[in-house]
Every structure is written in C-alpha cells, then in structure tokens.
C-alpha positions in Angstrom: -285.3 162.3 -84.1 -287.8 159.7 -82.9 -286.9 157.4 -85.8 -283.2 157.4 -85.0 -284.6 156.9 -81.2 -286.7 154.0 -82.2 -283.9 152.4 -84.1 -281.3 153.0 -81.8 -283.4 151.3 -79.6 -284.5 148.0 -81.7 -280.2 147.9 -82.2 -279.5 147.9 -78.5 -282.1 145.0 -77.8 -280.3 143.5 -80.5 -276.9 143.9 -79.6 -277.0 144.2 -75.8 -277.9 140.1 -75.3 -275.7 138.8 -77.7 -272.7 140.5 -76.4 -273.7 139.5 -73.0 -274.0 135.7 -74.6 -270.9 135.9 -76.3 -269.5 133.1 -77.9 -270.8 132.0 -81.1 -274.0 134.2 -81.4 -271.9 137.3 -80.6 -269.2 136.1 -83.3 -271.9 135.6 -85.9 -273.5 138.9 -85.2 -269.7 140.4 -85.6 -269.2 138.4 -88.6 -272.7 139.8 -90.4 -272.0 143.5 -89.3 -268.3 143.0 -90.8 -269.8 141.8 -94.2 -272.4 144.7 -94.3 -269.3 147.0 -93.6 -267.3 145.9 -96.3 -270.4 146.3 -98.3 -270.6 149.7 -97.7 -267.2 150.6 -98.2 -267.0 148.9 -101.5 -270.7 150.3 -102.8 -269.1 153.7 -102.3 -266.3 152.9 -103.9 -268.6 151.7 -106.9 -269.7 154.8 -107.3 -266.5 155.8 -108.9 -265.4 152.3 -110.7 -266.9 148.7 -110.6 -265.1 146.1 -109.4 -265.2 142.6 -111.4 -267.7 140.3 -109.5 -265.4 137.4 -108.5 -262.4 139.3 -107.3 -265.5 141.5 -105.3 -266.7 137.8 -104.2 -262.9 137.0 -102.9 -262.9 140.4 -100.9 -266.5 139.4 -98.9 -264.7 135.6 -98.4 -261.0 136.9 -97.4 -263.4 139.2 -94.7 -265.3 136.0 -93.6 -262.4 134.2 -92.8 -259.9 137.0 -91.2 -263.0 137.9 -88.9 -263.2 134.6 -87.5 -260.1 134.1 -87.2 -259.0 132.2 -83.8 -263.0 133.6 -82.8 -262.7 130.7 -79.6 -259.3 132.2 -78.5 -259.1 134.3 -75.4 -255.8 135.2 -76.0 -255.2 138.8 -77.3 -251.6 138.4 -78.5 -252.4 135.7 -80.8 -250.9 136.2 -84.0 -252.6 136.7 -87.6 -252.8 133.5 -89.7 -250.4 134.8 -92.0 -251.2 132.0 -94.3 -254.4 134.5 -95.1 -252.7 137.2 -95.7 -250.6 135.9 -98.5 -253.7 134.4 -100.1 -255.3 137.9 -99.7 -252.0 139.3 -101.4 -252.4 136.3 -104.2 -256.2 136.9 -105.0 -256.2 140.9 -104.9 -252.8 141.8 -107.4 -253.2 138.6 -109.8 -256.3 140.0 -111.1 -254.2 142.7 -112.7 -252.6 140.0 -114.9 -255.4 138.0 -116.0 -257.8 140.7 -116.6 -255.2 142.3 -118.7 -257.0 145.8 -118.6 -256.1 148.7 -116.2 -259.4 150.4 -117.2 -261.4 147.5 -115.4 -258.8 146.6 -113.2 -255.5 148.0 -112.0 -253.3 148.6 -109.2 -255.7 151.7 -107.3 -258.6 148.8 -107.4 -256.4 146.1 -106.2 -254.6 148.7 -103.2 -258.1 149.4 -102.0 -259.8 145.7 -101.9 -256.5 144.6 -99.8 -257.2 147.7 -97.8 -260.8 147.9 -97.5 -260.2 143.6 -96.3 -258.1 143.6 -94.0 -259.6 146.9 -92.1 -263.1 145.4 -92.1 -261.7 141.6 -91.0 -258.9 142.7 -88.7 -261.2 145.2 -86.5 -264.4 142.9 -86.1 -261.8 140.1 -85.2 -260.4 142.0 -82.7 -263.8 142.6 -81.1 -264.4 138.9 -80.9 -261.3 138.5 -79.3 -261.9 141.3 -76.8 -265.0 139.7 -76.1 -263.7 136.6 -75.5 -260.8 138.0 -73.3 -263.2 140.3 -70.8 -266.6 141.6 -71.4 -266.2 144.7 -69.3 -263.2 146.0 -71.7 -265.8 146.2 -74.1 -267.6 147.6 -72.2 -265.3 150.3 -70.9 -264.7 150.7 -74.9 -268.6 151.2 -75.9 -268.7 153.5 -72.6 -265.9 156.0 -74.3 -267.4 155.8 -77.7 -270.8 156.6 -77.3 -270.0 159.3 -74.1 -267.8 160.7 -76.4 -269.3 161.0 -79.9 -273.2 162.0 -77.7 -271.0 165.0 -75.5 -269.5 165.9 -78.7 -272.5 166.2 -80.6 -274.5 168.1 -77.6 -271.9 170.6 -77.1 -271.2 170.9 -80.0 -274.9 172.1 -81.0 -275.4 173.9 -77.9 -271.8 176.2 -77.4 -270.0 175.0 -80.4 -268.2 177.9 -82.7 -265.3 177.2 -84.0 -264.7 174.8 -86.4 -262.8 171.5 -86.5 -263.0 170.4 -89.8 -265.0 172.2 -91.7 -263.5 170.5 -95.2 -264.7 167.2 -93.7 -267.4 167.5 -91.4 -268.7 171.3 -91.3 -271.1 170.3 -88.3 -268.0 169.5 -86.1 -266.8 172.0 -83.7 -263.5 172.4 -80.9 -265.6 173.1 -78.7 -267.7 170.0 -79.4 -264.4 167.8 -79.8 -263.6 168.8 -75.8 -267.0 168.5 -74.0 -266.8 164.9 -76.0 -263.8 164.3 -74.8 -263.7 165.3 -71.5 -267.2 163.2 -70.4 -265.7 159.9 -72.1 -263.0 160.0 -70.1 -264.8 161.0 -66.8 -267.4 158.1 -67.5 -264.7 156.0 -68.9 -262.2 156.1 -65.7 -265.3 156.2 -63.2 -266.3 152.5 -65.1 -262.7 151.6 -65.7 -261.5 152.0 -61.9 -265.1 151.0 -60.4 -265.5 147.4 -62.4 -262.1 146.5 -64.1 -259.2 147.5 -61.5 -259.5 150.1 -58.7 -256.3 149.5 -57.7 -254.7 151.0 -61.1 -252.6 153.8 -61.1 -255.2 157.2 -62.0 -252.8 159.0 -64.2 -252.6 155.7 -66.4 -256.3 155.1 -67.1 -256.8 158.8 -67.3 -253.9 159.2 -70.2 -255.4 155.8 -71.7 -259.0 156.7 -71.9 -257.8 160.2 -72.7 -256.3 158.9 -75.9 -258.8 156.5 -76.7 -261.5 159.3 -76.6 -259.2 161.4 -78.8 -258.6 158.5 -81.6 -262.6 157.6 -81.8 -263.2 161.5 -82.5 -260.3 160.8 -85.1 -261.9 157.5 -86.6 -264.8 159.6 -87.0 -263.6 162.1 -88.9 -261.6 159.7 -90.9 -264.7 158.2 -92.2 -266.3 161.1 -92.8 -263.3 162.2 -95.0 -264.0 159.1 -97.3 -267.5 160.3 -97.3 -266.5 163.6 -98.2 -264.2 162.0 -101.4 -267.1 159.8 -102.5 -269.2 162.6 -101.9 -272.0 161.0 -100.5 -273.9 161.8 -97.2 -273.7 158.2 -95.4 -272.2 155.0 -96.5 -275.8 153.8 -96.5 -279.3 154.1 -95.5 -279.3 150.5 -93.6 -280.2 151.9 -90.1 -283.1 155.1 -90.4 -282.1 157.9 -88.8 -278.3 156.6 -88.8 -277.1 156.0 -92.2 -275.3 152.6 -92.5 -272.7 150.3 -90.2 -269.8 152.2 -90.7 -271.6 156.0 -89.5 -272.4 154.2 -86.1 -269.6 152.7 -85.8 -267.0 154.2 -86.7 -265.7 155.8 -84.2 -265.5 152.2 -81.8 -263.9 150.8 -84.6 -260.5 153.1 -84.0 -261.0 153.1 -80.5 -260.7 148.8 -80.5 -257.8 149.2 -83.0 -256.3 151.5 -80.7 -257.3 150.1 -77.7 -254.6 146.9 -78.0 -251.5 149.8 -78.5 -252.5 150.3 -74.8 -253.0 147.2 -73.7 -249.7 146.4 -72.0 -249.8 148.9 -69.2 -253.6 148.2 -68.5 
C-alpha cells in the first residue's frame, strides 16, 4: 500500500501542473501516455503472436499523429482528418498481401492494430481537445473516475458480497459497483453545479454523471476482460503498486469517450 501511495503521489505532481498548463506540455504528456498505452496493449497481444516490426512501427506513428490531431483546436466537434484514417486502413490490411503468410500476418492481426490505433489515438485526442475546450470538464471527468473506481473499491472490500463479474474480475462486487456509483455522482454534480453551471437543470447532470459513473465502471471491466484473455494480471508493471497506463486509466478513458455522447444537453 505505501508504494502505490508514493507513486500515486509522484503521478499527481506530475500530472496536476501540466494539465493546469495545458497547451503543448499537456499535449506532449498526452501524446507519451498514448504511446506507452499502445505499448501495452500490443505487448499483451505479443504474448499470443508477434507482430512484424514495421507494420508495429506504423501502428506507434498512425497513434502519434491521430493523438495530435487539431491538438491547438478548442473546438469539440471538429471532425477526424479522415485523410488518416484511410492511410491507417492502407498500412494495416496491405501487409496481408505483401507478407504473403497468414501465419505471420493475417486478417485477426491487421483487425486488432486498426483497433488497438485508433482507440489509443482517438481517446487521448479527445482529452487534448477537452482540455483545450474547458479545464473544469476535465475536471468534473477525473472527479467521477477516481470517486467512483476509490468508493467502489472501499465498499466493495468492506460490505461487498455478491459478485459482479466474477469470470472477469472476481474482486468486484454489486455492492461495490453502487457505493462507487452513487459517491461519483454526488461529488460529481456537487462540482458540476458548484464550478461549471449552477444554473443547469438537476435531473440532467444527475442522469449525465449517473451514466458517466456507470460506463467508467464498464471501461473497467472491459479491460480487465482483455486481461483476463491474455491472461495476465496487469498490462504492465510501469507504475509500482498500479500495474501499467491502461490499469489506471482505464476507466477515464470510457468516461471521455462517453462523455462527448452527452455533450449536447450539457
């Protein structure tokens, strides 16, 4: 417990002043944390089938690129530069062809590089973007996530009994899933109608936050269903006391992706 304290605590002072910053310094920082998530998803993946070096090199490129994509725009409804998503279509299936061999490359390998990509590129962009368009929606976002994953965790341990998942994560409980979800959305909507907009209608943010609680828990368990395929216990050891990027974040991850579904009646 004191080394995930201790490293939880050297990632906030890292974190905290370059969101605050913003701007380039924040984008880099997303830009690096994108490229060690893509790395974990595709060392896992390794662990079933290697991938050939420069269509791996493409993937780590392609994620570059769709990460900072429009980074200076504040703009949330700009579009995706299309123009990289045929490339991404281009460098991913041709390999099929020139490799010539389905046992070092085929259509499974190609499926999940143009997956693993654009999941990795399109989420950190979208918290560049975010960050560009209001620092306290990422805020109010961070506030859901980690209310909702700690609550979770402590009731979980303390009154949890029945299972939620037990095929996917044993440790996770109903009764942990609602004392998560009912504090993020009491701490969310006391932020929320305190900073952003007191004036908004209290049913809205409540269903909002409500929802945004509910898909984190389900990003969570998502990833921990990949773990459970791979069969490995985190996607890495990066952070002590954590496991790797994509164990801590995870869950803010879905909650940004679905965070602009709900946009248009915040």
């Amino acid at each position: 417990m004191k080394i995930r304290v201790i490293s939880a605590v050297i990632l906030l002072a890292i974190f905290i002043p370059l969101l605050l910053t913003g701007g380039l310094p924040y984008s880099v920082l997303m830009l690096a944390i994108a490229l060690l998530g893509l790395h974990e998803l595709l060392k896992i993946r390794k662990t079933k089938k290697d991938f050939p070096f420069l269509v791996e090199l493409c993937a780590y490129v392609l994620v570059s690129f769709l990460t900072f994509n429009n980074y200076k725009s504040q703009n949330l409804s700009v579009l995706m530069d299309y123009r990289l998503m045929s490339v991404m279509m281009f460098v991913f299936l041709s390999p099929m062809v020139f490799i010539n061999n389905s046992k070092k490359y085929n259509l499974n390998d190609a499926l999940f590089l143009t997956s693993a990509t654009l999941f990795v590129g399109l989420s950190f962009n979208l918290l560049i973007l975010l960050r560009n368009f209001s620092l306290t929606y990422v805020i109010y976002l961070f506030i859901i996530s980690c209310i909702s994953d700690t609550f979770a965790y402590i009731t979980g341990r303390y009154i949890g009994r029945n299972k939620l998942a037990p095929l996917i994560s044993p440790k996770k409980t109903i009764e942990g899933l609602i004392g998560g979800t009912v504090m993020g959305v009491i701490a969310g909507v006391i932020y929320y109608t305190t900073v952003i907009n007191p004036g908004i209608e209290i049913g809205i943010i409540i269903f909002v936050t409500l929802a945004l609680s509910l898909i984190g828990q389900l990003g969570d368990l998502i990833f921990s269903s990949i773990k459970r395929y791979y069969d490995v216990k985190d996607f890495s050891n990066l952070i002590p006391g954590h496991g790797g990027i994509l164990d801590r974040l995870d869950s803010i991850i879905f909650i940004v992706l679905g965070f602009i579904l709900f946009l248009a009646v915040l």
